[in-house]
C-alpha positions as CSV (number, residue, x, y, z in Angstrom):
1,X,59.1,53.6,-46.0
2,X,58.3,51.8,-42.6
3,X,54.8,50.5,-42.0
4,X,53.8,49.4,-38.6
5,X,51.0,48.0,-37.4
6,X,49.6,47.1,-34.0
7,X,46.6,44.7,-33.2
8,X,44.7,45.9,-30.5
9,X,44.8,43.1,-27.4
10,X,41.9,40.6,-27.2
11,X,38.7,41.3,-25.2
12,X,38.2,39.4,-22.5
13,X,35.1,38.4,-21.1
14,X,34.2,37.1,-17.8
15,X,31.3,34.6,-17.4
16,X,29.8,33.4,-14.0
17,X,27.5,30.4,-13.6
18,X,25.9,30.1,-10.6
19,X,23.6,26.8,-10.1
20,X,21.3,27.1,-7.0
21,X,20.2,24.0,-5.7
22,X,16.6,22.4,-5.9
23,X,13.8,23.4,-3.5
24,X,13.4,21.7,-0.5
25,X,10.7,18.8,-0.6
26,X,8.1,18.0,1.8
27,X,8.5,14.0,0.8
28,X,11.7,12.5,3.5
29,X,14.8,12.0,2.2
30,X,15.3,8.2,1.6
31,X,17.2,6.8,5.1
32,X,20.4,5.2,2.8
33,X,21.7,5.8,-0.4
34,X,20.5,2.8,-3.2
35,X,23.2,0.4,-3.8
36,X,20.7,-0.5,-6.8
37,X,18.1,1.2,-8.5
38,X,15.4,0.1,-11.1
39,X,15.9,0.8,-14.3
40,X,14.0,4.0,-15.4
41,X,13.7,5.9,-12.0
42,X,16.1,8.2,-12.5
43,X,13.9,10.7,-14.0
44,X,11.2,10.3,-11.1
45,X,10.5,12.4,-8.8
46,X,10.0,9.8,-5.8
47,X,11.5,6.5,-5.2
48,X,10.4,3.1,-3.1
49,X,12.7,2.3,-0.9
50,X,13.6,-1.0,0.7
51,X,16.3,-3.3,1.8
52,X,16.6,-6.0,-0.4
53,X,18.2,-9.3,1.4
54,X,19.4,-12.5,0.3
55,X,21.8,-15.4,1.6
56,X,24.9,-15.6,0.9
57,X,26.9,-18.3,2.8
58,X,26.3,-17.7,6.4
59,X,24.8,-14.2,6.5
60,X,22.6,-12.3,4.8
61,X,23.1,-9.8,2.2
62,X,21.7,-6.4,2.7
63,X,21.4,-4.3,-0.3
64,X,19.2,-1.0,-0.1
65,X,17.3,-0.6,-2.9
66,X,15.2,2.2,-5.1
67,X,12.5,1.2,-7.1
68,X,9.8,2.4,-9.5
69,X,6.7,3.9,-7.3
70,X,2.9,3.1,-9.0
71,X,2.0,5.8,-10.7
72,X,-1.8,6.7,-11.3
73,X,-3.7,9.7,-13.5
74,X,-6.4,11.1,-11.1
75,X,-7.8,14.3,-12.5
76,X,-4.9,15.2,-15.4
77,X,-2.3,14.6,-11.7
78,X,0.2,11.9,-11.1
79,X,0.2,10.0,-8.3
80,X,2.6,8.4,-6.7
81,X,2.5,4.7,-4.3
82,X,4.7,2.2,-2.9
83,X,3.8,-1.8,-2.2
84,X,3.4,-2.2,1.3
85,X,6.7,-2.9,3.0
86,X,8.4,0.3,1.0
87,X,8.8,3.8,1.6
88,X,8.2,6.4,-0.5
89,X,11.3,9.1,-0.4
90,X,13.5,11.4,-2.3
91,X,16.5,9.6,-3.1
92,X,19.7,10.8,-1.9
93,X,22.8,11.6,-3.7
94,X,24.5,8.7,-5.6
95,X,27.0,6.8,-3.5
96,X,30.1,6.3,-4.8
97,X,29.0,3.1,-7.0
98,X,25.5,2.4,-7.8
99,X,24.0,0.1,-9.9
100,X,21.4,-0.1,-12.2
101,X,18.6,-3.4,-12.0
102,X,16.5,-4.6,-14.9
103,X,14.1,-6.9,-13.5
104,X,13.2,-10.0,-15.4
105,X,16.0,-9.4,-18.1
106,X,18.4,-12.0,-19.7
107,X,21.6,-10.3,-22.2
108,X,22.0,-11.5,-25.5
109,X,23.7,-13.3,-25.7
110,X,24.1,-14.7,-22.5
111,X,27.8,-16.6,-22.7
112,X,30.0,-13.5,-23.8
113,X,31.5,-13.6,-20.2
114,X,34.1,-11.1,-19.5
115,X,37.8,-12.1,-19.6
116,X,36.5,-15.1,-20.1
117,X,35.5,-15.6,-16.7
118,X,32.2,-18.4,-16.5
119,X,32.6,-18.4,-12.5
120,X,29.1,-18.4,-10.8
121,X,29.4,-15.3,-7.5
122,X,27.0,-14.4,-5.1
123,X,25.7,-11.0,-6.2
124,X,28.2,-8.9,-4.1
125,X,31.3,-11.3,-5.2
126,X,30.2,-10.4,-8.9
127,X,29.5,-6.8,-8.5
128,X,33.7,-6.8,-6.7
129,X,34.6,-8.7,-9.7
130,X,33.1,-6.5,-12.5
131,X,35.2,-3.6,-11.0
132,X,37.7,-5.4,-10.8
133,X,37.8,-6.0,-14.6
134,X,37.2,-2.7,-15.3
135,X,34.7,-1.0,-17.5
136,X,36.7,-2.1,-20.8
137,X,35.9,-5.4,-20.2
138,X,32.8,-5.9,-18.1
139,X,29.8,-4.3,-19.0
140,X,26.9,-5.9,-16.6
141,X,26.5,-9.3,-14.8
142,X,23.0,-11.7,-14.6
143,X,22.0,-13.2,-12.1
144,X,19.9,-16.5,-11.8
145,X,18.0,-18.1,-8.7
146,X,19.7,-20.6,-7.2
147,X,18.4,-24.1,-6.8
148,X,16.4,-23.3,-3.5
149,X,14.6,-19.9,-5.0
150,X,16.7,-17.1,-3.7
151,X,16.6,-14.6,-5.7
152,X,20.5,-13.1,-7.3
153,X,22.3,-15.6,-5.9
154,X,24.1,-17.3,-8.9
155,X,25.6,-14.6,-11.0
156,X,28.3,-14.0,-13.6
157,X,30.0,-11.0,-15.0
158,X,30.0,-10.1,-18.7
159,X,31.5,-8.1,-21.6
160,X,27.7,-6.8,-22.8
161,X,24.8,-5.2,-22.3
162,X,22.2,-6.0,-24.6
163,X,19.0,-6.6,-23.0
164,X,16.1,-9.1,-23.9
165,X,13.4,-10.7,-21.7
166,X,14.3,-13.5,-19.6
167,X,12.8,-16.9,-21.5
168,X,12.8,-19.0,-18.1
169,X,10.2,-16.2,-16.3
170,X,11.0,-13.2,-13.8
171,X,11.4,-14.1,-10.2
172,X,14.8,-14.2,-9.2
173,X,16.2,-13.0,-12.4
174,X,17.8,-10.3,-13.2
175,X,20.7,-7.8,-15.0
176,X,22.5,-5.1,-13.4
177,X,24.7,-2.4,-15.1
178,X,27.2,-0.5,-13.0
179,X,27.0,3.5,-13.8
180,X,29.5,5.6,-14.7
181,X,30.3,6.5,-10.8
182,X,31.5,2.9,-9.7
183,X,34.6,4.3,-11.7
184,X,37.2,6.6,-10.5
185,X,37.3,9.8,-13.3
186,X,40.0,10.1,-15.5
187,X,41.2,13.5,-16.4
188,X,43.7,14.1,-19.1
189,X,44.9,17.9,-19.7
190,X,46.8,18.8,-22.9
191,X,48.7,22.0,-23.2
192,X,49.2,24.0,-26.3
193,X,51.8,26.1,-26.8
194,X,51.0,29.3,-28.4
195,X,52.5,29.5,-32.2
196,X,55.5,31.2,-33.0
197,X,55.5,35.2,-34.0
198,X,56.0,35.5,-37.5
199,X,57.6,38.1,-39.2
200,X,57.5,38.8,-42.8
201,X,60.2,41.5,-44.1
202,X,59.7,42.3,-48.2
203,X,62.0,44.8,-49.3
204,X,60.9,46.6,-52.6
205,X,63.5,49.3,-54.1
206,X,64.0,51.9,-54.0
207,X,61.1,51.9,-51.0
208,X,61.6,49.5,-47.4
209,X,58.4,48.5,-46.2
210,X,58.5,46.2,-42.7
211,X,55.4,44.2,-42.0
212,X,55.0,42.8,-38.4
213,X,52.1,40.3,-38.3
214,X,51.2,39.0,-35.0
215,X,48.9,36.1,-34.7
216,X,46.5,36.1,-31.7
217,X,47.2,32.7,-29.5
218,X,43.8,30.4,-29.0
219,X,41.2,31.2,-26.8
220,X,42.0,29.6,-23.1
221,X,38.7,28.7,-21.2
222,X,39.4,28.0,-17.3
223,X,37.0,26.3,-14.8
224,X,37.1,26.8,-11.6
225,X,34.7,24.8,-9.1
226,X,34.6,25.9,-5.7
227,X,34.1,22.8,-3.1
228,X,31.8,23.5,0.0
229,X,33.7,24.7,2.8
230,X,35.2,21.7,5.3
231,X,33.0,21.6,8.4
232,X,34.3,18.7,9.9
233,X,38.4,17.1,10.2
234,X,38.6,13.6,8.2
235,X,36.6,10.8,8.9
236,X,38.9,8.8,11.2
237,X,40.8,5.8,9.8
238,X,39.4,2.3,9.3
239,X,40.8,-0.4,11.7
240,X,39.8,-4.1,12.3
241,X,38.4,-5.2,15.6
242,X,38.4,-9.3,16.5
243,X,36.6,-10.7,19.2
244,X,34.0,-13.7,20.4
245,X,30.3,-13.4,20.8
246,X,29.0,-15.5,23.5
247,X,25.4,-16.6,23.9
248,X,23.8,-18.9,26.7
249,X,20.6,-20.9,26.4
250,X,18.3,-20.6,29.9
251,X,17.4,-23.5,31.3
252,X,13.5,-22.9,30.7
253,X,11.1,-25.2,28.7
254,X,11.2,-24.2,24.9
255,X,14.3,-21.8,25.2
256,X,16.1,-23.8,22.9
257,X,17.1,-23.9,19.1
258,X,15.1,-26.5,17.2
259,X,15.3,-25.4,14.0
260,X,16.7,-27.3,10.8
261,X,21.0,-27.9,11.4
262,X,22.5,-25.2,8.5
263,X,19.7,-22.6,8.7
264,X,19.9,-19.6,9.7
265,X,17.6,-19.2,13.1
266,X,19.5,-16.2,14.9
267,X,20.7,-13.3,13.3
268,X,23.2,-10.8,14.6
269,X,23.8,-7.2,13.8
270,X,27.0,-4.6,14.5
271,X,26.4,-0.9,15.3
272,X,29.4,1.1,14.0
273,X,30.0,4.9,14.1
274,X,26.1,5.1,14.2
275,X,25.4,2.5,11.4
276,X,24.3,-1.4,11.2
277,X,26.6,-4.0,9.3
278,X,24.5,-6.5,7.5
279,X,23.1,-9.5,9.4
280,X,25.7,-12.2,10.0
281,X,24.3,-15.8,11.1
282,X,24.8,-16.1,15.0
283,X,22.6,-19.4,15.6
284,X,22.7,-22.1,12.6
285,X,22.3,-25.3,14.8
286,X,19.9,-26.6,17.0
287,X,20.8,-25.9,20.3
288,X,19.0,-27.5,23.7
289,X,18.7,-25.5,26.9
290,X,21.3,-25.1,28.7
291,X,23.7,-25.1,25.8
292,X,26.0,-22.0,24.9
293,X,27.5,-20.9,21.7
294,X,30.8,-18.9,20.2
295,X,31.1,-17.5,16.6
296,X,34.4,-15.0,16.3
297,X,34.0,-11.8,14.6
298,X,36.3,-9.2,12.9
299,X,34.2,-5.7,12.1
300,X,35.8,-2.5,11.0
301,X,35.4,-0.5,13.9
302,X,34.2,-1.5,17.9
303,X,30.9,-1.6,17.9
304,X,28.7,0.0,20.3
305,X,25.2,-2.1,20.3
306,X,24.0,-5.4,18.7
307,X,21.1,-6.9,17.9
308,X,19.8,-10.2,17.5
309,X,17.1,-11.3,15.3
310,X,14.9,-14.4,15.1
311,X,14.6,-15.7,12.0
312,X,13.1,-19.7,12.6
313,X,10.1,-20.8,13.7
314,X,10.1,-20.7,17.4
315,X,11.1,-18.7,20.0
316,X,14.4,-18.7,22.1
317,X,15.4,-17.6,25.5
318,X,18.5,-16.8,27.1
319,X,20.1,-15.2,29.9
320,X,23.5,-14.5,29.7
321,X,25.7,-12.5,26.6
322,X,29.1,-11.5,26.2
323,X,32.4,-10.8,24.5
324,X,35.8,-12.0,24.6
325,X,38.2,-9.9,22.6
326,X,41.5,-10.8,21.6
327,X,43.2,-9.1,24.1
328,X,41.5,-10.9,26.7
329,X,39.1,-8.4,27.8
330,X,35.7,-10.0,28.8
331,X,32.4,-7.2,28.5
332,X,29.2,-9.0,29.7
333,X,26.2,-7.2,27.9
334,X,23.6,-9.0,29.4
335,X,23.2,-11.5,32.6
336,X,19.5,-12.5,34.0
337,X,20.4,-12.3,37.8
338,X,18.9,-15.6,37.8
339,X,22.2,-17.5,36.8
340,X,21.6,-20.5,34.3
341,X,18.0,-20.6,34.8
342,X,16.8,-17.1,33.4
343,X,12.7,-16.8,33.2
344,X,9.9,-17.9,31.9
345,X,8.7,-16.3,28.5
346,X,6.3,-13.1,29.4
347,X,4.8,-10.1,27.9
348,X,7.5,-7.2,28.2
349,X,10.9,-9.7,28.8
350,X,14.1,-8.6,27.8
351,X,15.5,-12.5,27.4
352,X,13.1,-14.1,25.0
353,X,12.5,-13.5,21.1
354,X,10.0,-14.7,19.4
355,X,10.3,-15.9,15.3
356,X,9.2,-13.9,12.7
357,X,7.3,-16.5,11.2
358,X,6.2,-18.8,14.2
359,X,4.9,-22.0,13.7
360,X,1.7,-20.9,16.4
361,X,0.5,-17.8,18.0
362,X,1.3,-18.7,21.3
363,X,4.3,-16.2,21.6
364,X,2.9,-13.3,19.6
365,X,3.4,-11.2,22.3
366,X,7.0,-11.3,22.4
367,X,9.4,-9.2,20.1
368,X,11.2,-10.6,17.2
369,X,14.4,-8.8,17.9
370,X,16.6,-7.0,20.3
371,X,18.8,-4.1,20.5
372,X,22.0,-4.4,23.2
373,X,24.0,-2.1,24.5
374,X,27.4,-2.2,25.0
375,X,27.9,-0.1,27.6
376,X,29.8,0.0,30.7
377,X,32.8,1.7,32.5
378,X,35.1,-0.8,29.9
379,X,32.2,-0.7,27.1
380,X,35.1,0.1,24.3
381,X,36.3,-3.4,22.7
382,X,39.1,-2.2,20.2
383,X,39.8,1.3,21.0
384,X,41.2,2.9,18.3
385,X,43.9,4.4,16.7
386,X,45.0,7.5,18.2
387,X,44.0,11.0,16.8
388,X,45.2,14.4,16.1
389,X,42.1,16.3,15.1
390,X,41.2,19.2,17.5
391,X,38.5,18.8,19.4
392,X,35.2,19.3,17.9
393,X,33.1,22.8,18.8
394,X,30.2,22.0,21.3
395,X,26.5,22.9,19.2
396,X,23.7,24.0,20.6
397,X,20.4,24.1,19.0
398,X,16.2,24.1,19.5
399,X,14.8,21.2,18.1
400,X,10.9,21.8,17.1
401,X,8.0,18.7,16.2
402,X,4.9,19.9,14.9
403,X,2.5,17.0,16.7
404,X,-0.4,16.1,13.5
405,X,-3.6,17.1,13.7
406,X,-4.8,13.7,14.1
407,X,-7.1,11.8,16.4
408,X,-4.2,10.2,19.0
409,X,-1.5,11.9,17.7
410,X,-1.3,14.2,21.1
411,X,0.5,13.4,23.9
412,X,-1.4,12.1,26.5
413,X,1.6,11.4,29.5
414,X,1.3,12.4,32.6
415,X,3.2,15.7,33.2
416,X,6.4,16.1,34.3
417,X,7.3,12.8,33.1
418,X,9.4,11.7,30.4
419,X,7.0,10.8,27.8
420,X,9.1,11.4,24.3
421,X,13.2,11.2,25.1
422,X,15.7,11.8,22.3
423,X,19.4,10.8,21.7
424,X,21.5,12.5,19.2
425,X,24.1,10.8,16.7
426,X,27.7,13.1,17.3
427,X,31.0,11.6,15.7
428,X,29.6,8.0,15.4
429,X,28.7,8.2,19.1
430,X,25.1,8.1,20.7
431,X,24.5,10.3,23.4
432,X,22.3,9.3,26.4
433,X,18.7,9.7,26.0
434,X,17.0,13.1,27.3
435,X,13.6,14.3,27.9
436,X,12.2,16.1,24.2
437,X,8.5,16.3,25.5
438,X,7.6,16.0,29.4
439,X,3.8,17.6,29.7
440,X,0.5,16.9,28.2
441,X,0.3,18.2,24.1
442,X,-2.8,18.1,21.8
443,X,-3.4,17.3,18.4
444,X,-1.7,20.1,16.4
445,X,0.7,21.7,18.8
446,X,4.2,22.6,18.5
447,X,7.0,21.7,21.0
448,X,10.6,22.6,21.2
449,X,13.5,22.7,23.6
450,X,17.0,23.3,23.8
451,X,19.9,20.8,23.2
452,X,23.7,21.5,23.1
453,X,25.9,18.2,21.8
454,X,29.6,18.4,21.7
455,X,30.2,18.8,18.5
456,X,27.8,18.8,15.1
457,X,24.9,15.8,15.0
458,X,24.3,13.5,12.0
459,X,21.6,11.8,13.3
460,X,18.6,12.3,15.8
461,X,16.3,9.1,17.7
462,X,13.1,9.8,19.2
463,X,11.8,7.0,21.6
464,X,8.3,7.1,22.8
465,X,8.0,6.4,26.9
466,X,4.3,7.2,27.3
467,X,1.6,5.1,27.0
468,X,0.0,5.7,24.0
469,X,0.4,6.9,20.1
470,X,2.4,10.2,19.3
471,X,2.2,11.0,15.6
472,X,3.7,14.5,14.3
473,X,4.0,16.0,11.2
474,X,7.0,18.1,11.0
475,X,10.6,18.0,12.7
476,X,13.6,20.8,12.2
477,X,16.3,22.2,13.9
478,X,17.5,25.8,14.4
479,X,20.6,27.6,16.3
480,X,21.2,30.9,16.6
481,X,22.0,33.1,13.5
482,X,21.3,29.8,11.1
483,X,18.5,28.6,9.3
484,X,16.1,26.2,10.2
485,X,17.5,22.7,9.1
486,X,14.2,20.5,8.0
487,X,14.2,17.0,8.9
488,X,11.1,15.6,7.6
489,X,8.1,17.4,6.7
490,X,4.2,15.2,5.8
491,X,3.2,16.2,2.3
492,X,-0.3,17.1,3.7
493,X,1.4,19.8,6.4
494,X,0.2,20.0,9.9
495,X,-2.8,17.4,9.2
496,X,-0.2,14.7,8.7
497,X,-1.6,11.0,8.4
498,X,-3.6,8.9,10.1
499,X,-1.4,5.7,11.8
500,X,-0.8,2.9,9.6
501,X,2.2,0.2,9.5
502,X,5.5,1.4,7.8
503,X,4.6,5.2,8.2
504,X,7.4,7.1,9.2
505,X,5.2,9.3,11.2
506,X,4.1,7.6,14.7
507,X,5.8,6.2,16.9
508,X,4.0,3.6,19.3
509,X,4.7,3.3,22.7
510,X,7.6,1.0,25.0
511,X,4.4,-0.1,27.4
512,X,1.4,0.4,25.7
513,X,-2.2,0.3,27.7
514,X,-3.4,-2.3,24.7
515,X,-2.3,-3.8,21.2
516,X,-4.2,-1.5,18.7
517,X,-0.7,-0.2,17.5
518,X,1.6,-2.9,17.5
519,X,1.8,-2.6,13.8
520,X,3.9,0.6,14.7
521,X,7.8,1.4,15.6
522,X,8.9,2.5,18.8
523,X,11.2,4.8,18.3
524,X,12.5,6.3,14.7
525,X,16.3,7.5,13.8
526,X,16.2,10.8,11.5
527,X,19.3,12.0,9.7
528,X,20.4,15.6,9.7
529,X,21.0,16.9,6.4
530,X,24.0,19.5,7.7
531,X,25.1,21.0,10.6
532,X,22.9,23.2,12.4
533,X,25.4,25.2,13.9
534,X,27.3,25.6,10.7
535,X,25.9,27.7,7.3
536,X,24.3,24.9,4.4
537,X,27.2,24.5,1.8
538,X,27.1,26.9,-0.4
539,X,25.9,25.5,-4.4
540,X,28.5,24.8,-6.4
541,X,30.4,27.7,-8.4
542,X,31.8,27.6,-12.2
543,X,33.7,30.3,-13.5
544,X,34.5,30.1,-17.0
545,X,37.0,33.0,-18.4
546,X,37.6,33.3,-22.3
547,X,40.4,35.3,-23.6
C-alpha cells in the first residue's frame, strides 16, 4: 500500500505601507540645516535658529545652530518664543551629520580621551577627528573657553558620554554627541538556504507504505523602498579655485585700519553656487590711507559675489577691489572713478563701511557690510570642469505675495516703477533682477506675475526699490497643471505682523524717506522647497511581501 500526501502551497500575503508626509506648516522652514542642535528639541515642534560663530585662527567659524524655543502655558496652550537675534522655524531635514549640544555639561569622567588622543582642536578640527575615530572609539568631545572667553574653542574628543554639570560654570562650556547620521549605514544580508527535502521510506511486510514529508522553507519578507523620482542630473563636481584678493585704502581722512595688529577688523565672504562660505579674515593689521592689501584664497568653486564686513571699531573706506587669479586673469570688482583718492564718507556711499560696534555715533549712517558683484563680460574666475548633462528644461511659473494687512505694509511707489524686483536662484546661478511689483498696492492685496527661468529655481530674492516699508504675509508659486509650492506663510494669515527687527516679513527700503526702519533688511532670499514645474516627490513606499 502507497500513501501519498501533498501539502497545499503557502498563502501569500501582500502588505502595502504607504506613509504620507506631515501637513504643511504655516511656521517657515529654518533657512539652513543645524550643524548642532540642543539637546531635547528633537521632539519640538519649532526650533530657534541662529548662526553660532567663533574664531578659529584667522577666520571665523560659522556653525548654524537649533535651539530650544521658551515655552509658556497661557490658557491650558503652549507657546512658543525665541531670544531676540533668533528665528523661530521648522527645522529641516537632518544633514548628513548633525550634532547634538548639551550646554553647560562636563563628562565623567573627563580624561577617558579616545585613542588616547589629549590634543586640544578648535571645535570643527575635533568634530573631523571624532569621525575620524569612528563611533567605536569616540563617543562625544568637550569643549572649554579658551583663555580670552570664546566660547568652544579648546576641545578634545572622547571614548564617553556620560553627562554631569560643568563644576567651573556654563558659558563657554559644553558637550556635543554626534548622531547616528554622521555615520555612513552598514548593511549586512545573510542568506539562508532552504533545508533539504526529507524523505522517510518504512517498509512494513507484507504491506509498503511510502511517506513523503515536505517541510515548508522560512517565511521571506522583502522591502522594497521607492526613491523620489530624479528631477535634476548630478550636482556638478567639486573643483578648487586659487586667486588674490586685492583691496586699496582711499586717500581720505579716517579711511584707514587702526585697529589692534592680529584682530580681525575686515571680514570677507565667498558666494558659491548660491551659498556663503564662512567669514575668512581679510584685514588683521592696521593699515594707513593709502595702503593696499593681498590675502590668496583657494574656494571650492568661482565665486560669484563677496562681501566684506566690518568687525573693529571704526570705519574704513576704499576705492578700488580686485582679483588676480592664477592664471593671470585680473577682474576689477570695484574702482571709485576718483583714482587713489575715492570720497569722503556720506549717507548712501558704496566705498565706506562702518564697525559694528563703533567707538562713536558719528558714522551710524553708514552700512556695516557690503555685497560685490562679480560680474563682467570675464566675471568667471575658475571656469569649471566641463559637462555632459543635457541642458536643463526652461520653467515657467506665477509667483503670488499676499501684502499683510498691516498699517505700512502697502506699497506706496509711484506706478510704473520698479518698486519690489526679484532674482531667482537656477543651478547655483543668480539671474538678473526683474520687476515683481510696479504699481501702487494696499494693505491686504494680492499680487502675482509671470516668470519663466531656464531651468528649475532653488531659491527666490526679493529687493525692495521703493521708498518705504513693504510687509506681506504669504509667498507661493504655481505653474501650470502643478500645485501651488508654499514658500512662507505668517502664522496669523493675511493680518501678518507688525514690523519689528529680525522678522522675516518686511523688507525696508534701498533709499528710505527717513530712519524709522533701519532696524529692518532690505531684501530677503527664500528657498523653494521643489520644483514648481515638476510634481512634489512622491512619500516614500514600503512593500513588505510574506510567503
Amino acid at each position: 500500500t502507497t500513501t501519498t500526501t501533498t501539502t497545499p502551497p503557502p498563502t501569500t500575503t501582500t502588505t502595502t505601507t504607504t506613509t504620507t508626509p506631515p501637513p504643511t506648516t504655516t511656521t517657515p522652514v529654518c533657512p539652513k540645516t543645524c550643524a548642532v542642535i540642543d539637546a531635547g528639541t528633537e521632539s519640538l515642534p519649532y526650533v530657534c535658529y541662529y548662526n553660532h560663530q567663533f574664531p578659529d585662527g584667522q577666520r571665523l567659524w560659522t556653525v548654524p545652530t537649533c535651539a530650544k524655543p521658551v515655552m509658556a502655558s497661557t490658557g491650558g496652550a503652549v507657546r512658543y518664543s525665541c531670544p531676540e537675534g533668533q528665528i523661530m522655524c521648522t527645522r529641516q531635514p537632518d544633514p548628513t551629520c548633525q550634532w547634538v549640544r548639551h550646554d553647560g555639561r562636563e563628562l565623567a569622567p573627563n580624561n577617558n580621551y579616545a585613542a588616547g588622543d589629549a590634543n586640544v582642536y578648535t571645535l570643527g578640527d575635533a568634530q573631523s577627528r571624532c569621525l575620524q575615530l569612528g563611533p567605536e572609539v569616540c563617543k562625544s568631545i568637550m569643549c572649554v573657553p579658551d583663555q580670552s572667553g570664546n566660547a568652544h574653542r579648546s576641545c578634545t574628543v572622547h571614548a564617553n558620554e556620560t553627562l554631569e554639570s560643568a563644576s567651573w560654570g556654563l558659558a563657554g562650556h559644553g558637550v556635543f554627541v554626534p548622531k547616528a547620521s554622521c555615520y555612513p549605514a552598514t548593511t549586512t544580508t545573510t542568506t539562508t538556504p532552504p533545508p533539504p527535502t526529507t524523505t522517510t521510506t518504512t517498509t512494513t511486510p507484507p504491506t509498503t507504505t511510502t511517506t513523503t514529508t515536505t517541510t515548508t522553507p522560512p517565511t521571506t519578507t522583502t522591502t522594497t523602498t521607492t526613491p523620489p523620482p530624479t528631477t535634476t542630473g548630478p550636482p556638478p563636481p567639486p573643483y578648487e579655485c586659487s586667486f588674490t584678493l586685492w583691496a586699496h585704502t582711499s586717500e581720505q581722512q579716517y579711511a584707514g585700519v587702526a585697529q589692534v595688529d592680529g584682530e580681525p577688523n575686515i571680514l570677507v565672504e565667498w558666494m558659491i553656487n548660491g551659498q556663503w562660505t564662512a567669514p575668512y579674515w581679510f584685514i588683521h593689521t592696521p593699515l594707513a590711507p593709502g595702503d593696499k592689501l593681498s590675502m590668496d584664497f583657494t574656494l571650492d568653486g568661482s565665486p560669484t559675489h563677496l562681501r566684506f564686513t566690518n568687525v573693529q571699531k571704526d570705519v574704513w573706506g576704499f576705492w578700488k577691489v580686485w582679483i588676480e587669479g592664477a592664471n593671470g586673469k585680473t577682474i576689477v570688482i570695484a574702482e571709485h572713478p576718483n583714482t587713489g583718492v575715492g570720497e569722503a564718507p556720506s549717507q548712501g556711499t558704496e566705498w565706506w563701511l562702518e564697525a559694528e560696534s563703533p567707538n562713536q555715533q558719528t558714522w551710524n549712517y553708514l552700512p556695516t557690510e557690503i555685497v560685490l558683484p562679480i560680474s563682467g563680460t570675464d566675471s568667471v574666475l575658475c571656469p569649471p570642469p566641463p559637462t555632459t548633462h543635457a541642458p536643463p528644461t526652461p520653467c515657467t511659473f506665477v509667483l503670488s505675495a499676499g501684502i499683510a494687512d498691516q498699517q505700512y505694509a502697502g506699497v506706496m511707489g509711484i506706478a510704473g516703477e520698479n518698486n519690489i524686483e526679484v532674482e531667482f536662484l537656477t543651478d547655483g546661478v543668480w539671474s538678473s533682477r526683474e520687476w515683481f511689483i510696479k504699481e501702487s498696492l494696499a494693505p491686504g492685496a494680492t499680487t502675482s506675475r509671470s516668470f519663466t527661468t531656464p531651468g528649475c529655481p532653488s531659491k527666490v530674492r526679493f529687493t525692495n526699490l521703493q521708498k518705504d516699508v513693504w510687509g506681506f504675509w504669504k509667498i507661493w508659486m504655481k505653474a501650470a497643471d502643478q500645485p501651488e509650492v508654499l514658500l512662507v506663510e505668517h502664522p496669523n494669515g493675511s493680518a501678518g505682523e507688525a514690523p519689528a527687527e529680525g522678522t522675516l516679513y518686511w523688507l525696508e527700503a534701498e533709499e528710505a524717506l527717513d530712519g524709522r526702519w533701519n532696524i529692518l533688511q532690505t531684501s530677503i532670499e527664500l528657498d523653494i522647497p521643489h520644483c514648481p514645474c515638476h510634481a512634489p516627490p512622491p512619500p516614500t513606499t514600503t512593500t513588505t511581501t510574506t510567503t
